[in-house]
C-alpha positions, 0 to 999 in steps of 0.5 A, a space after each residue: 393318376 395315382 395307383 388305385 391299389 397302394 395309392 402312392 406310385 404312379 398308375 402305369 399299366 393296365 390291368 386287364 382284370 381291374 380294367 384300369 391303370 396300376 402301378 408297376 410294383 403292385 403289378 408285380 405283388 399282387 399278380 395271381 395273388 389278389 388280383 385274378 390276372 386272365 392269361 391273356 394279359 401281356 405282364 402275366 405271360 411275361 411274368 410266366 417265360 421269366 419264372 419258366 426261365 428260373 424253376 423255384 426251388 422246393 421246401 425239403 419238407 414238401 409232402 411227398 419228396 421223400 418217396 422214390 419212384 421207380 425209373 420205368 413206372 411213368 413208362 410202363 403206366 403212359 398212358 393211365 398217367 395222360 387218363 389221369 391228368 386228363 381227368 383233372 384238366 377236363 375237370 379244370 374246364 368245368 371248372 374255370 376258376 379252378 387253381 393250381 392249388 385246389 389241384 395239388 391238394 387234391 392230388 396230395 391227398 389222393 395220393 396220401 389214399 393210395 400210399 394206404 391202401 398200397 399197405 393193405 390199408 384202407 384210410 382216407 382223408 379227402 381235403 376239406 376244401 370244397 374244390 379240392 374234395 370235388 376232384 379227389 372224388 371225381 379221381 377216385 371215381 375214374 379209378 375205380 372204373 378203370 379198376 373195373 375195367 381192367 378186372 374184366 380182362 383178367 389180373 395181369 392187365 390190373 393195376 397195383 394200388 403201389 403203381 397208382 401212388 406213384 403215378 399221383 406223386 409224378 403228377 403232384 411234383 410236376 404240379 409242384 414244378 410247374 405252378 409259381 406257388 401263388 394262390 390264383 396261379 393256373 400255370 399248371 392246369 394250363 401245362 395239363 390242357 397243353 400236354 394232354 388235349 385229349 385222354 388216350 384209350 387204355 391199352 395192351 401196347 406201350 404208349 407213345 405219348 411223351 412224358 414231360 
């Protein structure tokens, strides 16, 4: 039989998402591309330990690469940084056909808001894209009570827009780190619901929560 995908090669595995046999190459090919692999299939998991094995190497001019982060940020700023990714996995969860790049677009451009209003200026430009703009706001609300939150404790408890940004740019290259780049990969919201199964409370005291 030949494979219903290319019609040429011999169909080989099975395809748990077509639910029939296609050939290896087009396995290969159109593997969260065309084809929206479940993360229980056994190609998938054994495409995932091999690209884990060789990281991708990014574009120079990926958004974002240029801005450095100071070394004690995502330790000072734990815990907010496990509230923040929560919220996009809790998000995802909802959400189950979400994907790795709806979410580092809506980190982009959140973080894009933040790097403005860090310099006193208020612009925004949520992403076009239906998902994406849902996440941007559903994180613009969840800051902006944790602002409130925190304004009712007093100012030295607040956190700066700047401390922020740089927190959505940590989370946006680990996003860039962990997915595989194909447009219906779930590598990263994945990574996220296994990192931070659950949102820790804010608090005075330093976090234990080990940063990947």
């Amino acid at each position: 039989m030949s494979c219903p995908i290319c019609e040429k090669r011999k169909a080989e595995r099975f395809c748990p998402a077509k639910a029939e046999k296609i050939c290896a190459v087009c396995c290969g090919r159109e593997r969260e591309v065309t084809i929206d692999c479940p993360s229980d299939c056994t190609y998938l998991i054994a495409a995932h330990r091999y690209e884990s094995e060789h990281p991708r190497s990014l574009p120079a001019d990926t958004p974002l690469m240029v801005e450095t982060i100071p070394k004690d940020i995502i330790h000072t700023h734990q815990q907010l940084l496990a509230q923040l990714a929560f919220s996009i996995a809790k998000f995802c969860a909802a959400q189950p056909r979400a994907v790795d790049t709806e979410v580092l677009a809506a980190l982009e451009a959140l973080a894009q808001t933040y790097k403005t209003l860090s310099s006193g200026l208020i612009y925004e430009r949520p992403p076009q894209a239906p998902l994406p703009r849902e996440l941007y706001s559903a994180l613009i609300a969840f800051l902006e009570e944790i602002k409130k939150q925190q304004a009712e404790r007093g100012p030295s408890t607040s956190f700066k827009d700047t401390e922020v940004f740089y927190l959505l740019v940590f989370l946006y290259r680990i996003g860039l780190l962990r997915t595989n780049g194909r447009p219906r990969s779930r590598l990263f919201i994945e990574f996220l619901r296994g990192q931070f199964p659950q949102a820790p409370e804010l608090q005075r005291e330093p976090s234990r929560i080990i940063v990947p």
